[in-house]
C-alpha positions in Angstrom: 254.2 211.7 162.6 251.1 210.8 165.0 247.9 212.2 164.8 246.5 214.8 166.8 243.6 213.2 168.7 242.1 216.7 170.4 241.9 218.0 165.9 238.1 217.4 164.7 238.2 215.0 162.4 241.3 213.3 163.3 240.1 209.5 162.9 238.8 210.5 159.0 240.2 207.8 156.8 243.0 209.5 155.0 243.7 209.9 151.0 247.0 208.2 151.5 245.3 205.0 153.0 242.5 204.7 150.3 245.7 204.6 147.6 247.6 202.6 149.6 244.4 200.1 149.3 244.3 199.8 145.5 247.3 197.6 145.9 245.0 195.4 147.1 242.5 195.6 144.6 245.4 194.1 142.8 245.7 191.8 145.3 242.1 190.4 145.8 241.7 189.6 142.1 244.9 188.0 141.7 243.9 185.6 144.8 240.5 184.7 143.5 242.2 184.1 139.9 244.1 181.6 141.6 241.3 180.1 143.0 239.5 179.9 139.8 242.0 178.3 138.3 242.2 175.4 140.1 239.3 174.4 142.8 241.1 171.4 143.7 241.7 170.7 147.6 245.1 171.6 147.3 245.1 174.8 145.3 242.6 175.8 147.6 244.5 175.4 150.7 247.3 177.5 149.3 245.3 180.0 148.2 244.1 180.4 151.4 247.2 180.5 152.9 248.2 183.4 150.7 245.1 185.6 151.0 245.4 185.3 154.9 249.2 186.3 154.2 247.4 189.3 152.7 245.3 190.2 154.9 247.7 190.2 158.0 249.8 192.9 156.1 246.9 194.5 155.2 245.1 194.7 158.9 248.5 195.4 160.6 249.0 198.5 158.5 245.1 199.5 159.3 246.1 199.0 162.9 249.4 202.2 162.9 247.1 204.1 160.7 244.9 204.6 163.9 248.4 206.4 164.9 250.1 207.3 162.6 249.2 210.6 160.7 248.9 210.7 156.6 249.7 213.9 156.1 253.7 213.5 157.4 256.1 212.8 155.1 257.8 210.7 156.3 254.4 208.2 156.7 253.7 208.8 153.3 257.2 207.9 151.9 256.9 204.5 154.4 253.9 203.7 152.7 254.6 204.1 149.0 257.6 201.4 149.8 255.0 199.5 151.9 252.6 199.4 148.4 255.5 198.8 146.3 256.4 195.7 148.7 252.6 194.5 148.4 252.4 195.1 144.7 255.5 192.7 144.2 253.9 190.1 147.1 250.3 190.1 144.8 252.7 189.8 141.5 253.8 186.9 143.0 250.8 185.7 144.3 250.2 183.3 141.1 253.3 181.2 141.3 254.3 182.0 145.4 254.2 178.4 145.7 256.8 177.6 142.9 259.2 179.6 141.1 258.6 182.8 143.1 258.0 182.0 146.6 261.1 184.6 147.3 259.2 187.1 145.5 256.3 186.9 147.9 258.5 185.7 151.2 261.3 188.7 151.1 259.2 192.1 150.3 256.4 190.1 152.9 259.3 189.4 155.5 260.3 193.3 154.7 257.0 195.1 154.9 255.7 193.4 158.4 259.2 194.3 160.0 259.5 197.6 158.6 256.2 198.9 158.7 256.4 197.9 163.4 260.0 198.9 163.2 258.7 202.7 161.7 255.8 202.7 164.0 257.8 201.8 166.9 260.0 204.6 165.7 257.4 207.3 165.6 256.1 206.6 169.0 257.1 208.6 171.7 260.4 207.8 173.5 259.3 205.5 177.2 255.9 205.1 176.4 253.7 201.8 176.6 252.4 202.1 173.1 256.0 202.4 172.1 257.1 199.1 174.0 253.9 197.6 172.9 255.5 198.1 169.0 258.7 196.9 169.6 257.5 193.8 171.0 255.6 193.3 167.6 258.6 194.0 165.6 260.2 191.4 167.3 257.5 188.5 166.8 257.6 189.8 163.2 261.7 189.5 163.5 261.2 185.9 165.0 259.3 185.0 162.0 260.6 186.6 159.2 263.7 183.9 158.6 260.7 181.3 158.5 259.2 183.0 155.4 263.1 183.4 153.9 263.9 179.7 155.0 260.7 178.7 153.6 261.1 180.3 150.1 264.2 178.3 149.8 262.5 175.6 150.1 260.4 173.2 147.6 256.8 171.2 148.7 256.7 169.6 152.4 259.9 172.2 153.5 257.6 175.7 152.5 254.7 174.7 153.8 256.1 174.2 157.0 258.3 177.1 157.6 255.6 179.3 155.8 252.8 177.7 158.4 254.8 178.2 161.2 255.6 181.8 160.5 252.2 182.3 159.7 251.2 180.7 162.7 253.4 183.1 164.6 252.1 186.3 163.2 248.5 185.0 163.3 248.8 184.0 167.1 251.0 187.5 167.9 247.4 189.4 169.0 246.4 186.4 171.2 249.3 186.3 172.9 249.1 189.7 173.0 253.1 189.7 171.6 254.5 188.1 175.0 258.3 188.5 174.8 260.1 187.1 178.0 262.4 190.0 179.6 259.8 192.7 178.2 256.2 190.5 179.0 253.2 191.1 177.4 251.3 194.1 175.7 248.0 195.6 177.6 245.0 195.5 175.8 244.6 199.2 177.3 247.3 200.3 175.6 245.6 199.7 172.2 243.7 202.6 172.7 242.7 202.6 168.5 240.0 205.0 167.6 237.5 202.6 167.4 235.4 204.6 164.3 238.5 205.1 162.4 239.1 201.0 162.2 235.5 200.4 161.4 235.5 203.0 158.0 239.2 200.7 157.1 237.5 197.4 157.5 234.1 198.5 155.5 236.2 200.2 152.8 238.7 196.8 152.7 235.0 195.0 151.8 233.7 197.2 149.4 236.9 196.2 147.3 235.8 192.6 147.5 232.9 193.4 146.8 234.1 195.5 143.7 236.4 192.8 142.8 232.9 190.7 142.5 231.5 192.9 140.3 234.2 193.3 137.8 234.7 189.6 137.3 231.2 189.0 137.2 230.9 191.6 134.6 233.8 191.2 132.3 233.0 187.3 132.4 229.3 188.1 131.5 230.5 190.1 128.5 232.6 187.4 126.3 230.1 185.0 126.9 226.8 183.9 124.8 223.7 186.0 126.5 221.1 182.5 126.6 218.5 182.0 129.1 221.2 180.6 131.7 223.5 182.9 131.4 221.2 185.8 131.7 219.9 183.7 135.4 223.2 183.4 136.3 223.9 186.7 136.1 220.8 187.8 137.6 222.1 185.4 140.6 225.4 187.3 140.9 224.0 190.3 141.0 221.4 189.5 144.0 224.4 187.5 145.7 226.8 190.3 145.8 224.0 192.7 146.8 222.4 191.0 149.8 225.5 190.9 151.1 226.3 194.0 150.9 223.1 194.3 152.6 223.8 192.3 155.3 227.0 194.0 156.4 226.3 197.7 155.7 222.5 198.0 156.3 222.6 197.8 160.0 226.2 195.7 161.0 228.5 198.1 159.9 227.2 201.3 161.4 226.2 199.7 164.6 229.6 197.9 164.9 231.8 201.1 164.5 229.6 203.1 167.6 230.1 199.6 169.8 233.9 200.3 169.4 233.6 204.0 169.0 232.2 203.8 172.3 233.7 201.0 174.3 235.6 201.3 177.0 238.5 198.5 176.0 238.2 199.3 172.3 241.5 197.4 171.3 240.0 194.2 172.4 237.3 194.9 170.4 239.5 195.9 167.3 241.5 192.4 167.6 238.8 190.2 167.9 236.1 191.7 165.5 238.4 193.3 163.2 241.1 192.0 162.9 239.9 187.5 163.0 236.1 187.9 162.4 236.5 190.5 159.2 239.0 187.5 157.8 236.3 185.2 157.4 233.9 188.0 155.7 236.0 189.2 153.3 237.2 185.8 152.1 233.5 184.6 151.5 233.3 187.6 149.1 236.4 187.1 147.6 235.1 183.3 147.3 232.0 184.3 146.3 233.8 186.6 143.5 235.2 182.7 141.9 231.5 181.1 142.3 230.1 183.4 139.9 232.5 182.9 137.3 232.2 179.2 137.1 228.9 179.2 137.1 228.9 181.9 134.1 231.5 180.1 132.0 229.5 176.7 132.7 225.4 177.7 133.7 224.4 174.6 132.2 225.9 170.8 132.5 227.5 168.8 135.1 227.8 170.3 138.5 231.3 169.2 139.9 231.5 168.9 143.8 234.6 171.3 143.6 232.3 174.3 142.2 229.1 173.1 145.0 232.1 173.7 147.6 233.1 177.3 146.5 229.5 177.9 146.5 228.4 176.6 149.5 231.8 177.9 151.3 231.5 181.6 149.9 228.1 181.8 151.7 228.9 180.1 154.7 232.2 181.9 155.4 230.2 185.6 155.0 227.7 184.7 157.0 229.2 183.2 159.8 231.5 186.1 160.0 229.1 188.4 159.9 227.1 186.2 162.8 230.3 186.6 165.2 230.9 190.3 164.2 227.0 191.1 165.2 227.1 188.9 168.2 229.4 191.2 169.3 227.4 194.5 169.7 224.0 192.2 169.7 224.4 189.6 172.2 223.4 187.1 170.1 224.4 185.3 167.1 221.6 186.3 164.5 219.0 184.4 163.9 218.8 185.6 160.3 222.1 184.8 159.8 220.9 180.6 161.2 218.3 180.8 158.5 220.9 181.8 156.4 223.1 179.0 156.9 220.6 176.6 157.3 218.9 177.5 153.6 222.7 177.2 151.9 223.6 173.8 153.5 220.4 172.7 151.9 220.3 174.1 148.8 224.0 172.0 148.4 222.5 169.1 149.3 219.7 169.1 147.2 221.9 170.4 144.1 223.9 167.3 145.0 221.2 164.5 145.6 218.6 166.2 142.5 222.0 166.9 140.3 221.2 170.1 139.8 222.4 172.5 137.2 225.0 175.2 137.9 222.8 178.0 137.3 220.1 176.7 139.8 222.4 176.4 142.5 223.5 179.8 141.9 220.3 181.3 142.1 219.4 178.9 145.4 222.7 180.5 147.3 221.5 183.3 146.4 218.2 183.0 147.5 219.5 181.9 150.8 221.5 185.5 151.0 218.4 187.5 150.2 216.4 185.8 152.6 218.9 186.4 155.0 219.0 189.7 154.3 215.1 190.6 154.1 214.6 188.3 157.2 217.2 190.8 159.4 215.9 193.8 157.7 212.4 193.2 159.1 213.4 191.9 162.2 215.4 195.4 163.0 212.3 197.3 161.4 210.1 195.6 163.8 212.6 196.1 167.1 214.6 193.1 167.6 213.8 190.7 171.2 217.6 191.5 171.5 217.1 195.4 171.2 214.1 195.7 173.7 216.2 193.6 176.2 218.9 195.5 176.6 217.1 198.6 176.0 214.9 197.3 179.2 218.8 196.6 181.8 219.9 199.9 180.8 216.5 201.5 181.6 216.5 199.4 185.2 220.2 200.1 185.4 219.4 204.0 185.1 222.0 204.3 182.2 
């Protein structure tokens, strides 16, 4: 049931894990739906809360793929209830906070425990990546009745018990899964193939990204093709491709050979990977709701709720996208500043000059493409960064 790490091509992303992601395909649009629905505070904040949810079943089952081979049987049949389990969870994702929170808590609850309990199963008998898994299964244990409690529960009593188990799951890796009597997990023994968790986490983004498209595209279609319409959409389009710029030109290959060839790779894999891709995936996915209400409504009063969504898509991609290239870099990017810098400006000035939807669309997106063309060159050209470390390993002999 584990793969054979001395096989050539062992660490290939398997045919079973690219199926078992179109659940969340599924997933992503129902949670930026949601979003669109309602851009209030509140919605928002729940809606959050869920698409983390989300994502921690999604990165923990990213994590025993690095182990677990695709090809057993018994993996596959573990994963097709896992999917099932996700595709009730993003069923439910509409309503999780009414009438169908046990929808979303119970198969949620079910998948985290199941999917440790199986991996902890499949490990060899006495070893430290065996104990490592059962001291996951049993944070997941502690916080499973949380989600149950919590979907018993109406307003103030869910959002409690559903933080706190949250909370839990989210603070698991940090604590690297302490449990008293068996201690703590070694970061050494994460010994994750460090390419193999790279090609999961770019694939994961090019369903946001996909997601994007689609709803830019079918919202596009049923609408009236005037001049603001036709910018908006022009706007979308350059947004969702300088990001994809941003992460795949240079960040994502140079990422996966930093863990590919790091000595503590499963430090690497929990901080980059597992926090740092939250951020970037969720500004896509935010990004994704932008587009839409600025193409139902290009013209017209710009609300402060749709400025935010804008502002926030942007800002969340790029500072997660800055932390994931300090990491390999050394430095947070100064493209990625510029960046930044041009977006919180271009929402105050859509603000204070009551701008238009469609002009603020095309400003974030301006900010993106800069961004983008500013790192591009700077990488072309060598970056002070590059010749730097290229100069300590040189004097270092390495």
């Amino acid at each position: 049931m584990l793969r054979d790490r001395t096989r050539p091509g062992h660490n290939r992303v398997g045919y079973l894990e690219l199926f078992f992601d179109l659940f969340f395909v599924f997933a992503v649009t129902q949670i930026s739906h949601r979003l669109l629905k309602d851009v209030s505070l509140a919605n928002a904040a729940e809606t959050l809360f869920l698409f983390l949810a989300m994502w921690w079943a999604w990165i923990y089952t990213a994590w025993v793929f690095n182990w677990l081979e695709p090809q057993s049987v018994r993996v596959r049949l573990m994963t097709f209830v896992l999917a099932l389990a996700c595709l009730i969870m993003a069923v439910s994702i509409p309503d999780a906070f009414a009438e169908r929170g046990m929808a979303f808590a119970l198969p949620y609850a079910a998948a985290q425990v199941g999917r440790s309990a199986f991996t902890c199963y499949a490990m060899p008998a006495r070893s430290r990546l065996r104990d490592n898994f059962v001291r996951i299964t049993l944070w997941f244990v502690a916080s499973a009745p949380l989600w149950i409690g919590g979907a018993l529960l109406d307003g103030f009593g869910r959002y409690a018990l559903w933080g706190a188990a949250l909370a839990i799951e989210i603070a698991g890796p940090v604590a690297r899964f302490y449990v008293p009597g068996l201690g703590s997990s070694d970061l050494t023994d994460w010994n994750i193939d460090g390419e193999h968790m790279a090609e999961r986490c770019a694939l994961f983004l090019i369903i946001a990204l996909g997601e994007s498209l689609l709803v830019t595209g079918a919202t596009f279609e049923k609408l009236p093709w005037t001049g603001p319409h036709w910018l908006t959409l022009i706007a979308a389009f350059a947004a969702t491709l300088a990001m994809w710029w941003i992460y795949f030109d240079k960040g994502s290959e140079r990422g996966a050979h930093h863990i590919a060839h790091s000595a503590d790779p499963g430090r690497i894999g929990r901080r980059v990977y597992t926090y740092f891709h939250a951020l970037i995936v969720a500004g896509v996915i935010v990004s994704a709701v932008g587009d839409e209400l600025a193409l139902a409504h290009p013209v017209g009063h710009l609300e402060l709720s749709a400025m935010a969504v804008f502002a926030g898509s942007s800002l969340l991609f790029l500072i997660g996208c800055g932390l994931f290239k300090r990491e390999f870099a050394g430095n947070f990017p100064v493209s990625h500043i510029v960046g930044i810098v041009l977006t919180l400006a271009a929402t105050w000035a859509a603000w204070s000059l009551h701008w238009e939807p469609y002009q603020l669309a095309l400003c974030g997106a301006g900010a993106l493409v800069v961004t983008a063309i500013w790192e591009w060159r700077s990488l072309s050209t060598g970056l002070p960064e590059d010749k730097r470390k290229a100069h300590q390993a040189h004097a270092h002999g390495e």
